[in-house]
C-alpha atoms as an extended CHARMM CRD file, in Angstrom:
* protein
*
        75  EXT
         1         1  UNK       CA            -15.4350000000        6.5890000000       -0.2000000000  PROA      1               0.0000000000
         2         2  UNK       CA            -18.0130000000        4.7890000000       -1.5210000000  PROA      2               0.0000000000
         3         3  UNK       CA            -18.5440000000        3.9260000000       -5.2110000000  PROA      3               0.0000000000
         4         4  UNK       CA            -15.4000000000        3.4940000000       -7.8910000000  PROA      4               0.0000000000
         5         5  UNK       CA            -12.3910000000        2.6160000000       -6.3680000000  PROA      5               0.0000000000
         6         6  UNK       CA             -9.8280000000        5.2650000000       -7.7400000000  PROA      6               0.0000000000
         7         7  UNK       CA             -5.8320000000        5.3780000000       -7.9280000000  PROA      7               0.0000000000
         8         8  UNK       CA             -5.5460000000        8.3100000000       -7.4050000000  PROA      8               0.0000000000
         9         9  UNK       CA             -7.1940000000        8.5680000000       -4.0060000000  PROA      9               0.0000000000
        10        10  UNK       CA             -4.3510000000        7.0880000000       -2.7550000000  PROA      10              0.0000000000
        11        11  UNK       CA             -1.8110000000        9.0480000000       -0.7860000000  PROA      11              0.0000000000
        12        12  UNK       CA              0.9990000000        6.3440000000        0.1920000000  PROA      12              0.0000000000
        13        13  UNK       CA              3.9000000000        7.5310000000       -1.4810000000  PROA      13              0.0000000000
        14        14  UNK       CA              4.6110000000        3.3620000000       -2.0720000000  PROA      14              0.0000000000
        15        15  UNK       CA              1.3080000000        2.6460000000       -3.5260000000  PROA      15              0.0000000000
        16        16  UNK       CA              1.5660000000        0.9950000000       -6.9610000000  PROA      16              0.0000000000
        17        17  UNK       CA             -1.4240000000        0.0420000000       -7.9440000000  PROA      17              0.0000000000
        18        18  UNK       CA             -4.7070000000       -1.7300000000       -7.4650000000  PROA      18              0.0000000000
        19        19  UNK       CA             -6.7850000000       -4.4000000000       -8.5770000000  PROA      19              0.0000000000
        20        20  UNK       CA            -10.3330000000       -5.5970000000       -7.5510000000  PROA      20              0.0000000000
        21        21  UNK       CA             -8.8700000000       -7.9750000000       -5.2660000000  PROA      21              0.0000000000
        22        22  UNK       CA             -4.9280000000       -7.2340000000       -4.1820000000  PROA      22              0.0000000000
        23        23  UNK       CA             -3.2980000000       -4.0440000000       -3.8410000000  PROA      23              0.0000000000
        24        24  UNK       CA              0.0420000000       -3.4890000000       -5.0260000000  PROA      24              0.0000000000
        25        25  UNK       CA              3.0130000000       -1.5380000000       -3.2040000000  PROA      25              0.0000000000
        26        26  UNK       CA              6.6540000000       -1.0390000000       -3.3820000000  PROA      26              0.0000000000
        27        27  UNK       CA              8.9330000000       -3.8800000000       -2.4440000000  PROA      27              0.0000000000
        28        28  UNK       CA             11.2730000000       -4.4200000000        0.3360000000  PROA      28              0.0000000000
        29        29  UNK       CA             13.5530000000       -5.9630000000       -2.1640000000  PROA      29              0.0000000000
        30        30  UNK       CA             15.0540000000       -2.8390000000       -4.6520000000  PROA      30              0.0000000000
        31        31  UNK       CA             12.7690000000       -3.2060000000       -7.7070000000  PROA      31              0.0000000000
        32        32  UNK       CA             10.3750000000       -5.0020000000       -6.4570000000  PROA      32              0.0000000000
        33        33  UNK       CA              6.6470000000       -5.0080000000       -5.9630000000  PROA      33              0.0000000000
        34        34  UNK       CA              4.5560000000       -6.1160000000       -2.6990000000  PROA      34              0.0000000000
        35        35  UNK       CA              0.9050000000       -7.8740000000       -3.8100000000  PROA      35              0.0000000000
        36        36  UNK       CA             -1.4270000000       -7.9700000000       -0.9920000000  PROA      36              0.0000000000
        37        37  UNK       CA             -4.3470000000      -10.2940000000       -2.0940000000  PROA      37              0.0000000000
        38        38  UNK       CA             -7.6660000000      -10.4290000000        0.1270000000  PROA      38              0.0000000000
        39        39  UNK       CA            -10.5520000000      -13.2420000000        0.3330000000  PROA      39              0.0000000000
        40        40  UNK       CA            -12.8590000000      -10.9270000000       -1.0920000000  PROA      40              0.0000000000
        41        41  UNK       CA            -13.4400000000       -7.0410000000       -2.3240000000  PROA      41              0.0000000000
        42        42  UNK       CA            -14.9790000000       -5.9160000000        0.7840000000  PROA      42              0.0000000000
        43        43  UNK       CA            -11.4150000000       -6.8390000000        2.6300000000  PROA      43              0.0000000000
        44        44  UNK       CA             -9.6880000000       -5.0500000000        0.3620000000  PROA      44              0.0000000000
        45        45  UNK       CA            -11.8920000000       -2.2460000000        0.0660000000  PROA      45              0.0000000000
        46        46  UNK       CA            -11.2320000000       -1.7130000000        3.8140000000  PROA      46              0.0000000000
        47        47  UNK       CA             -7.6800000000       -2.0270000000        3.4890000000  PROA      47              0.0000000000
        48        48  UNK       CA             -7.2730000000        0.6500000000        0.4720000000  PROA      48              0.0000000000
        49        49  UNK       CA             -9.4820000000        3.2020000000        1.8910000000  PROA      49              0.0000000000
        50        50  UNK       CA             -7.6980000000        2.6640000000        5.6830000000  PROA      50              0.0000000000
        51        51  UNK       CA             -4.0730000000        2.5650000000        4.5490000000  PROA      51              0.0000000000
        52        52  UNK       CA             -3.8170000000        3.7360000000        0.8710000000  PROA      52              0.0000000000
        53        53  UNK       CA             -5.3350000000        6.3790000000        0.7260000000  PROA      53              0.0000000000
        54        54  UNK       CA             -6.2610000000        7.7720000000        4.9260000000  PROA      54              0.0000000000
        55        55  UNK       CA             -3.6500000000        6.5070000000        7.3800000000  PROA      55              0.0000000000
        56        56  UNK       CA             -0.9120000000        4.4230000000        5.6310000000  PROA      56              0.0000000000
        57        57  UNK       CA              1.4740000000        5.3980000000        8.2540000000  PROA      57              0.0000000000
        58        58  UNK       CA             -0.1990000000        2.9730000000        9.9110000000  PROA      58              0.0000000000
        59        59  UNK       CA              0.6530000000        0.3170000000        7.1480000000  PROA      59              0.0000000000
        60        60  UNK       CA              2.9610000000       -2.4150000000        7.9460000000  PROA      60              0.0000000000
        61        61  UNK       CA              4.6050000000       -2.2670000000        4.5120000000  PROA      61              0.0000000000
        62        62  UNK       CA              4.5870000000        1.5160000000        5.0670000000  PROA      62              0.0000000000
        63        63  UNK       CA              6.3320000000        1.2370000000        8.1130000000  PROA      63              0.0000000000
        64        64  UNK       CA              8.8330000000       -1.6520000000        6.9090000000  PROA      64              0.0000000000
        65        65  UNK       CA              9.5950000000        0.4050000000        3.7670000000  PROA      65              0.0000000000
        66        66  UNK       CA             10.3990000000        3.7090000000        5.4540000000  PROA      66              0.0000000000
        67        67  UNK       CA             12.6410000000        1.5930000000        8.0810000000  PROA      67              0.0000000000
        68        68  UNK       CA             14.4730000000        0.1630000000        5.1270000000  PROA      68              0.0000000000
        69        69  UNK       CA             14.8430000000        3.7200000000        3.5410000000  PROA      69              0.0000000000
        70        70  UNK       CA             15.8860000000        4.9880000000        7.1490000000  PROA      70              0.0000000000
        71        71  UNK       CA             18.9020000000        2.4600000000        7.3160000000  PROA      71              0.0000000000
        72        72  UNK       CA             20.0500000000        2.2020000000        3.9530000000  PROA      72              0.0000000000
        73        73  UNK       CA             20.3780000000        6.7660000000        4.4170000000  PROA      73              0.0000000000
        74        74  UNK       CA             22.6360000000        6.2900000000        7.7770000000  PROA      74              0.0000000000
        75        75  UNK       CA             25.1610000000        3.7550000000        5.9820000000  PROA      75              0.0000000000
């Protein structure tokens, strides 16, 4: 993906958003947002176009929300 970064290339159903430096996510805590900030746009580059928008089930915040999901369905 080179070029624009666009929203809508992303595919994690917690995405929230994005900025040129951070990406945003759903929260662990109900109604609540996640901000990932990086050192510079190349790190976060990496990290939308791995996680956000190919393989976010290999996100840690992907993982950690669907294990919260998981456990609040079997109580």
């Amino acid at each position: 993906m080179e070029g624009k970064l666009n929203a809508g290339d992303a595919k994690c159903p917690f995405f929230c958003a994005h900025t040129s430096g951070a990406v945003i996510c759903e929260g662990l805590i109900p109604d609540s947002h996640a901000c990932m900030t990086f050192s510079g746009r190349q790190e976060k580059r990496i990290q939308y176009e791995a996680f956000c928008c190919m393989r976010y089930e290999n996100c840690e915040q992907y993982r950690a929300l669907t294990e919260r999901y998981r456990q609040e369905a079997e109580a």
